[in-house]
KELO-436758 format. One record per residue: residue in one letter; x, y, z of N, C-alpha, C, CB in turn. Coordinates in steps of 0.1 Angstrom, whole numbers, plus 5000, padded with zeros to 4 digits. Glycine has a CB too. Example, Ala and Ser with C-alpha at 12.3 -4.5 7.8 and 13.67 -1.06 7.14 Angstrom:
REM KELO-436758
A513249435078512349555078513249675078511349555090;S512849785071513749895071512950005079514149945057;
REM end
This chain:
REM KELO-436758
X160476457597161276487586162676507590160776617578;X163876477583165176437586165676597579165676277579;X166876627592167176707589167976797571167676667598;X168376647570168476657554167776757545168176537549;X166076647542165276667537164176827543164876527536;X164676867556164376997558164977097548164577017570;X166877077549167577167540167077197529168477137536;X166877067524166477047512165577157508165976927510;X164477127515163177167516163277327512162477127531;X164577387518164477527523165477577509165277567543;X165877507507166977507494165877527481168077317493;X165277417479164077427469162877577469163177267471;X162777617478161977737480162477887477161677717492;X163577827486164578007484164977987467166778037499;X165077857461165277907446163977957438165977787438;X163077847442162177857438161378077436161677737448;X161778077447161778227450162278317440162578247463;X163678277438164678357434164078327419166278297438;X163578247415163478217401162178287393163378067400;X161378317407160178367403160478547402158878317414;X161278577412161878707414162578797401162978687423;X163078617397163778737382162778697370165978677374;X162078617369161178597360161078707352160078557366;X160378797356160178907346161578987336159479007357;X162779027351164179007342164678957332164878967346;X164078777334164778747325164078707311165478657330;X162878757310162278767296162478917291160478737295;X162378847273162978907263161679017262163378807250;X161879177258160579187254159679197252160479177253;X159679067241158479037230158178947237158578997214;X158578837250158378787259157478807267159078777263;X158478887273157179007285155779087279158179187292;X155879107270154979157263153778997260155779237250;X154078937251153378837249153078767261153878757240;X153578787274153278707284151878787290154678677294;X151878907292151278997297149879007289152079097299;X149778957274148778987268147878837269149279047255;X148778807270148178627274146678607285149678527285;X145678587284144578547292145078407301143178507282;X144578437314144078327321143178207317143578377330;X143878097310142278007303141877917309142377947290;X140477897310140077747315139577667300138477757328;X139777567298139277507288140177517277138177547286;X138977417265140077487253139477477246141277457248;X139577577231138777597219137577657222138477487213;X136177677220135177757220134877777232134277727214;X134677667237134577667247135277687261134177597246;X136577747254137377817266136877957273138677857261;X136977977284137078037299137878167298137877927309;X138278297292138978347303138578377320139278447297;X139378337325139178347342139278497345140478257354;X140378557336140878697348139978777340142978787350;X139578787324137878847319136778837331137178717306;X136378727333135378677339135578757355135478517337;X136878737360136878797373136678947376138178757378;X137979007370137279147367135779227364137679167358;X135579147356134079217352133079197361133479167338;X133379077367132279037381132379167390132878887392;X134079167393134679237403133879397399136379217403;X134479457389133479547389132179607386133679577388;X131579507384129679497386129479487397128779377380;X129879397409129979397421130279507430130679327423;X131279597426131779737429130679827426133179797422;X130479807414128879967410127979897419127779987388;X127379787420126479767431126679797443126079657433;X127379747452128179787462127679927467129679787457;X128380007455128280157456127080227458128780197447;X126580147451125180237448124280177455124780247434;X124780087468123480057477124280127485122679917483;X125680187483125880267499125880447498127780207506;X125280457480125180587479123080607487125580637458;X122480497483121080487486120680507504120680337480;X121580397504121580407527121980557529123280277541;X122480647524122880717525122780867521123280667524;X121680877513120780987507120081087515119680937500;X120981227516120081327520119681407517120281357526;X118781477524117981577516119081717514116481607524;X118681797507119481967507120781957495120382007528;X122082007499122481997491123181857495122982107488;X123481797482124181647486126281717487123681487468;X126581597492127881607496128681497490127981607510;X130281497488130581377486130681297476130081337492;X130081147476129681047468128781087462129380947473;X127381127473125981107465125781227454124581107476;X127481337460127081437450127581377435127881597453;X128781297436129681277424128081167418131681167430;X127281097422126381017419125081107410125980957432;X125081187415123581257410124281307398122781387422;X125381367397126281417386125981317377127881437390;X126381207379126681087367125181087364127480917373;X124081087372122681047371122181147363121881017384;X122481277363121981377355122481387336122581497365;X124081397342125081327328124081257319126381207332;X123881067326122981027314121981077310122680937315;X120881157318119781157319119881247308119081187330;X120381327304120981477295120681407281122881527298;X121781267285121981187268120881127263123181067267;X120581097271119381017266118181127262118880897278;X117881197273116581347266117081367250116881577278;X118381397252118781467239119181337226120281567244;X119281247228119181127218118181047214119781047222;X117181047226116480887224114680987226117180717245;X113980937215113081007217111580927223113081077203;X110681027226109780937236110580897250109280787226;X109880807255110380727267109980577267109780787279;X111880517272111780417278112480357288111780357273;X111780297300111880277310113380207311110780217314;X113980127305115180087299116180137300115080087290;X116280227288117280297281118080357289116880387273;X117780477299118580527311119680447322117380567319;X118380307323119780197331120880177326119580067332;X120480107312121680057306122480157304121479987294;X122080267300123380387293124080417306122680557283;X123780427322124480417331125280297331123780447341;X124680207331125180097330126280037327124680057325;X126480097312126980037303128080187305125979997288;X128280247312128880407313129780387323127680537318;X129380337337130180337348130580157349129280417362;X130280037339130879987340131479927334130679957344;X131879997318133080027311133880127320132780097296;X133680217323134680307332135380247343134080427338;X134780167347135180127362136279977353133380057376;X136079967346137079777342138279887333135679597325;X137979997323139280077316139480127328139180207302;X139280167337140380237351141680127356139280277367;X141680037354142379897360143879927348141079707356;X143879997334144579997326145680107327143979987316;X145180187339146380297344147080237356145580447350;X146480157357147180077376148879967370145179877388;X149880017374150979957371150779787366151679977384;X151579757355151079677347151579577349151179707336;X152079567364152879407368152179397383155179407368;X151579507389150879467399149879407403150879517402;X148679327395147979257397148079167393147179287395;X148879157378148978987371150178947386149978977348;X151079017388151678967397151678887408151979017400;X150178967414150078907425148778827424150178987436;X148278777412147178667409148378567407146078687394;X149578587397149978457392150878397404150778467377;X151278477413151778457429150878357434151778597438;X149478377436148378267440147878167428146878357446;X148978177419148578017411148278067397147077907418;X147678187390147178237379148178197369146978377380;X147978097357149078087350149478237338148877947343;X148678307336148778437332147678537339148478417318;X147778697337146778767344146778867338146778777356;X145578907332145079037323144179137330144378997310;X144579217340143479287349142579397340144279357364;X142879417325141779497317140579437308142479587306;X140079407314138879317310138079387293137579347325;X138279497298138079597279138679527273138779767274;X140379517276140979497265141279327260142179567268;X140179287266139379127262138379177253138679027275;X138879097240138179137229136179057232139379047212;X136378977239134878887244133979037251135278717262;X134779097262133779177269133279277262134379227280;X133879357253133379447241132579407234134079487233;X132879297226131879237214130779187223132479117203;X130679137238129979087242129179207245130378997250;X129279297253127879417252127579437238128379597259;X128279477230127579537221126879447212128279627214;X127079317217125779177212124879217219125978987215;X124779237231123579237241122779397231124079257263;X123679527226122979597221122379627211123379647221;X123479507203122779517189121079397188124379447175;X120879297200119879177203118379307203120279057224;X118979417214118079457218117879607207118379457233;X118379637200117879647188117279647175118079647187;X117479507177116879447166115279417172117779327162;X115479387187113879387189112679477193113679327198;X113779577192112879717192112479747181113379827197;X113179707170112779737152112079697152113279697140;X111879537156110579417146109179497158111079127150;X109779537173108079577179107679687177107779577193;X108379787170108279947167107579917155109880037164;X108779857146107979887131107679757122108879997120;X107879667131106979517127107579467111104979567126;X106279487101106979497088107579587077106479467083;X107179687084108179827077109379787079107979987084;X109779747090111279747090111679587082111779757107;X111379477085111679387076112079427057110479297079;X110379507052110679577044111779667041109979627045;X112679687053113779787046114979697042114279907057;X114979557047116179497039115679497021116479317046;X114479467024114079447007114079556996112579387007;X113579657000113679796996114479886994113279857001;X115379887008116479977009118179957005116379997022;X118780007001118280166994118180196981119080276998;X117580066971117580096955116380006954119080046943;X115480016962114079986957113779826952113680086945;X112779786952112379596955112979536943110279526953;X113379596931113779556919115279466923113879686910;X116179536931117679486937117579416947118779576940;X116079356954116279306966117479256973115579226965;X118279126964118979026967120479196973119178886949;X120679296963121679336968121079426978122679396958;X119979476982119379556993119779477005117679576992;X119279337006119179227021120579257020118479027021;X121979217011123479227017123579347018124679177009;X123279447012123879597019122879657035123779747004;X121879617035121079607049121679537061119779547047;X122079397057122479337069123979377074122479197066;X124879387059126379467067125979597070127879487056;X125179717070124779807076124479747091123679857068;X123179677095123479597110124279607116123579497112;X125079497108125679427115127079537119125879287107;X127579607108128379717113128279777124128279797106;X127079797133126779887148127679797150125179917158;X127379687160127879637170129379607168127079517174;X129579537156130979557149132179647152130879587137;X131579787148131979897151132279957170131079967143;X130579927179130679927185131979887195129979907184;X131679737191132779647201134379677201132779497197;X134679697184135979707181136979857186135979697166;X136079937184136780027190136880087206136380107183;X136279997214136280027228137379927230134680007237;X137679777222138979687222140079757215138679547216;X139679807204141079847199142179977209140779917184;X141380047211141580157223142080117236140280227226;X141380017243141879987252142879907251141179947259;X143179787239144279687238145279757234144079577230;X145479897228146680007224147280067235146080127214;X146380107246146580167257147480067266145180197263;X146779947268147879837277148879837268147279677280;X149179837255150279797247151779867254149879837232;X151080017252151580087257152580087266151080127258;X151480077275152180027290152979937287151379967301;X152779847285153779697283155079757276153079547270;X154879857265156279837258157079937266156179867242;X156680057274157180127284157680047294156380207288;X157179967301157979897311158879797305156979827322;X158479727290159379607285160879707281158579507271;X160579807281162079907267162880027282160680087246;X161880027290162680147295162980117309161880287294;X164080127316164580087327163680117339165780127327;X163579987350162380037354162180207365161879907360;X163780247369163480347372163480487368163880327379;X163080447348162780557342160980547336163980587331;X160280427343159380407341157880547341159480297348;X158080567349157780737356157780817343159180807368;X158780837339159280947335158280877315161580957339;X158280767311157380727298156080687304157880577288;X155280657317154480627321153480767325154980547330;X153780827332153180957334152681027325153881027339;X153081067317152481167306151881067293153881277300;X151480937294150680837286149480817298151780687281;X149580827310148580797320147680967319149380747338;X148281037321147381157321146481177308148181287323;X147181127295146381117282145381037282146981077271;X146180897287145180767289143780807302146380617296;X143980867307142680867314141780947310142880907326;X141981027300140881117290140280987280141981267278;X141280897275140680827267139680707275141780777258;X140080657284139480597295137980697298140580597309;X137780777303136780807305135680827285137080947315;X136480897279136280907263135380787261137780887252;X136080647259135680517256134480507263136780407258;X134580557280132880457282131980597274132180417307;X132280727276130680807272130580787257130581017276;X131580737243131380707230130380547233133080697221;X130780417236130180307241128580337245130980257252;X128580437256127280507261126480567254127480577270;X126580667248126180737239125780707223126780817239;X126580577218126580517206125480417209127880467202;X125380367222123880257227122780287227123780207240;X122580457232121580517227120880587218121580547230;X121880607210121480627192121080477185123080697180;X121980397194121380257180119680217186122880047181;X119980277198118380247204117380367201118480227221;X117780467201116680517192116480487180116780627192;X117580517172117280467155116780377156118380437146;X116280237161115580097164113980157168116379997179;X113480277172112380307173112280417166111880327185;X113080497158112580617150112080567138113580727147;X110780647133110080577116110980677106107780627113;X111780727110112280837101113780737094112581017110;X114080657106115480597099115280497086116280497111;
REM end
């Protein structure tokens, strides 16, 4: 390569650099903002991809496993210490909700409500972590956008609370077989109104998961908003000073969001086996 085309070479990079440097400077905004809310996509239309959804949520299902084969190698007897103490805490926590919600026993129910507990908590903890440091350094390795709160992807919300409301509904039809079919027809002005019983039965349904999903997304997509409009309005070395006292709130609501999610999975799952609902 000719000395020229080395310059060159070095010329096109250091701008290249420089351009990516002010990038964020030089959007407006409703810019920075709309840029930040933007998904990573593969595809297009239904069948689109978010990547940084998809990555995250791996990433922290991979982390609660992780963890919890290195709280297991690691189990002692007496008093516990540490991790396995912060562990048995959480393990007791659910166990509490569920005695006190879900009646009878199922082998089930306990997983998921951990489940569904520490890995909403673990993907809303990503929404206190500075709001240019991860999309940053994904879209640095090629990411044409990067949304490191996976909550605040409207798919991952509605998507559990499909898997809650599936498994719901199949605990009705094996619990109470035709009683419960009977209750679209019946309920709640008796066989005479059928036609308006089945529409006020099914938007009753369908309202759990509805409700479910929306408000673990609305909460979390308000929370990043936040952030965004604090770093888009306020200079960044008064960022601190609007960031701090929205992070110490936000982490009440962060924890808030997974035990409502948690606790709301186990009422729609008991109500699915109680004869009294």
């Amino acid at each position: 390569m000719s000395s020229g085309n080395v310059e060159e070479t070095h010329s096109e990079a250091a701008s290249h650099g420089a351009e990516a440097a002010s990038h964020g400077a030089s959007l407006t905004p409703g810019e920075y903002i709309q840029h930040h809310i933007t998904n990573w996509t593969f595809g297009e239309g239904f069948w689109a991809i978010n990547l940084d959804t998809m990555i995250m949520s791996i990433f922290c299902g991979v982390v609660i496993l992780l963890f919890g084969r290195y709280i297991k190698n690691r189990v002692t007897e007496g008093v516990p210490q540490g991790s396995q103490n912060f562990m048995e805490m959480v393990v007791e926590f659910v166990n509490k909700n569920v005695d006190d919600n879900y009646p009878g026993h199922n082998p089930i129910v306990a997983p998921i409500a951990i489940t569904v507990f520490l890995w909403i908590f673990l993907m809303n903890f990503f929404d206190i972590i500075p709001v240019d440091l991860i999309p940053g350094a994904m879209e640095a390795m090629g990411a044409d956008n990067y949304r490191a709160v996976a909550t605040a992807d409207l798919n991952v919300p509605m998507g559990m609370a499909l898997v809650i409301f599936i498994l719901t509904m199949y605990y009705s039809f094996k619990t109470k077989g035709g009683e419960f079919a009977m209750e679209f027809v019946t309920h709640p002005f008796g066989k005479w109104l059928a036609p308006i019983n089945i529409i006020m039965k099914a938007v009753e349904e369908l309202a759990k998961p509805l409700s479910l999903g929306l408000r673990l997304f609305g909460n979390l997509f308000a929370g990043e908003l936040i952030y965004l409009l604090i770093a888009a309005l306020i200079p960044w070395w008064l960022h601190w000073l609007g960031g701090l006292p929205w992070t110490i709130f936000h982490v009440l609501v962060i924890v808030l969001q997974a035990f409502i999610f948690m606790v709301l999975s186990i009422v729609y799952l008991a109500m699915a086996v109680s004869s009294d609902h």
